[in-house]
N, C-alpha and C positions, 0 to 999 in steps of 0.2 A: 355415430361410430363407436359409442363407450357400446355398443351389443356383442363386438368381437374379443374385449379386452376382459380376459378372467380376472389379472390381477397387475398392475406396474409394481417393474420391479426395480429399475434407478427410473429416479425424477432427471428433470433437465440440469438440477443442482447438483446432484450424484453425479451425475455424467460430468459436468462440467470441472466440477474437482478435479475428478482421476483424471479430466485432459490435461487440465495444469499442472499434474501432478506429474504423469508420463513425460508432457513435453519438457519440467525440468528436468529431468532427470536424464531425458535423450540430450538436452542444449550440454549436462553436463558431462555426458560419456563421451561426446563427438565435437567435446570443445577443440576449437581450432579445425576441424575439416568441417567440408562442405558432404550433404548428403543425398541423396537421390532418394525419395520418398516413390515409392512403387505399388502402386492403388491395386485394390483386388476391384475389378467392378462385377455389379454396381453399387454391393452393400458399403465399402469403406468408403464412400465420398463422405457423406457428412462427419464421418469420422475423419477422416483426412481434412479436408478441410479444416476442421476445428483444433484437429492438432498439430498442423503448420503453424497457424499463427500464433501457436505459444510457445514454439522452436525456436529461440536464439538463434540461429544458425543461418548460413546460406544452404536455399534447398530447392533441389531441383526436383519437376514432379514427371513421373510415367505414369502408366495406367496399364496393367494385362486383363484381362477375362479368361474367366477358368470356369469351369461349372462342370457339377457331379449332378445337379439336382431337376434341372428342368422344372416342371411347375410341380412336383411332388415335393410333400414334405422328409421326404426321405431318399438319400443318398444314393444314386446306381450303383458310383464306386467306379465307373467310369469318367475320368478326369478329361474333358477337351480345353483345348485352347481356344474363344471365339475368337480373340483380338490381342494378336502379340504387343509387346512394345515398341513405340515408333525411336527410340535413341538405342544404343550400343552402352550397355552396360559395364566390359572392360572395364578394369583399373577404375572401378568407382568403388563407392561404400553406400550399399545399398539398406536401406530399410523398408521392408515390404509393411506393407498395412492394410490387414485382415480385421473384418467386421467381427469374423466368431472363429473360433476352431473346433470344431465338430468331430468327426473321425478320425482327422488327419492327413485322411486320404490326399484331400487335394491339395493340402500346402508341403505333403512330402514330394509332390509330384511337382510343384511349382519348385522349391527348393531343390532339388537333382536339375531342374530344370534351367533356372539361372548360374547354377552352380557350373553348370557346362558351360558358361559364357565369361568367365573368369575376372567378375568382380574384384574389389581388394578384401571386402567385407559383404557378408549379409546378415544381419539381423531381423527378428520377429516384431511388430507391436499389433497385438491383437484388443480391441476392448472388449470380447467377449471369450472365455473359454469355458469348453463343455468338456470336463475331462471322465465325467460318466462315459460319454461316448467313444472315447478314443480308441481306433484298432490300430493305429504305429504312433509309435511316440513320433513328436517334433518340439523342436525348440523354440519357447516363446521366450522371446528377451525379455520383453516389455509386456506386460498383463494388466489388461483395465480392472477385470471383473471376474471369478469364476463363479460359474452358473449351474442350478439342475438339470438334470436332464429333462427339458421340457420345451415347447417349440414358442421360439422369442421375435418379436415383430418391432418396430421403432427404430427412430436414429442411424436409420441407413438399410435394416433389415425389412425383409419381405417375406410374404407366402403369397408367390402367385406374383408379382409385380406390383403386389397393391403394400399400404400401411409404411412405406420408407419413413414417408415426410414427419409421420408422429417426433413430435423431440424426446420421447422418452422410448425406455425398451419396457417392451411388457409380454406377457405368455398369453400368448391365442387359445381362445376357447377352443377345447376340442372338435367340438361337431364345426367348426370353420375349416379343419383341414382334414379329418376324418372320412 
């Protein structure tokens, strides 16, 4: 599998830091509530995952699917919903949990989105940001990583549904998505 990997760019110890280092940091903004952890699938699972369990806190999990991208490495820009959330968001305090943010596109559109549903709070934690890319701003709370503009695989990211499982993030050889 090293034929697809140009180059890693955090190790599993890199990653693992900044998870520890986020989730103190969320245990200590939201000490004393409870929060509802709000999955992008399918890239923030392994992220999510790994950053519950170093959240002090009580936490309750959802999950949405959003997709702009289909199996291209690049963006339509048309944002669907596959798979809404199964609980009522109301009067919670939400922290959504995005693999990467890329354009924007879709976490402006997810944010307007729950933002109609009238949480008490929503906050960002992304481990990845690509702010080369950005065509609208959004708010990240919480930031693992910011990144080149170059297309990143591992730890929860994909091209094509393949390369999640790698524990590290790394930049895909061009002719693999080209």
């Amino acid at each position: 599998m090293k034929e697809v990997i140009d180059r890693v760019l955090f190790t599993p110890e890199d990653i693992e830091f900044k998870v520890n280092e986020l989730g103190s940091q969320i245990t200590a903004d939201y000490y004393g509530k409870e929060i509802t952890m709000v999955g992008i699938l399918s890239g923030a699972i392994i992220f999510m995952a790994d950053l519950a369990r170093v959240i002090e806190l009580p936490v309750s999990f959802d999950f949405i699917d959003v997709s702009s991208y289909g199996k291209s490495s690049q963006t339509s820009g048309v944002v669907r919903i596959q798979k809404d959330l199964e609980k009522s968001v109301g009067d919670k305090d939400l922290l959504i949990v995005e693999d990467i943010v890329d354009t924007g596109l879709t976490l402006k559109y997810l944010l307007n989105n729950l933002e109609s549903r009238d949480p008490l709070t929503i906050k960002v934690c992304a481990l990845l940001n690509k702010p080369d890319r950005r065509k609208v701003e959004v708010p990240i709370d919480y930031c693992g990583f910011d990144i080149p503009d170059e297309f990143v695989c591992g730890y929860g990211l994909d091209y094509a549904g393949k390369y999640r499982n790698y524990p590290y993030v790394f930049v895909l050889k061009s002719e693999i998505y080209s």
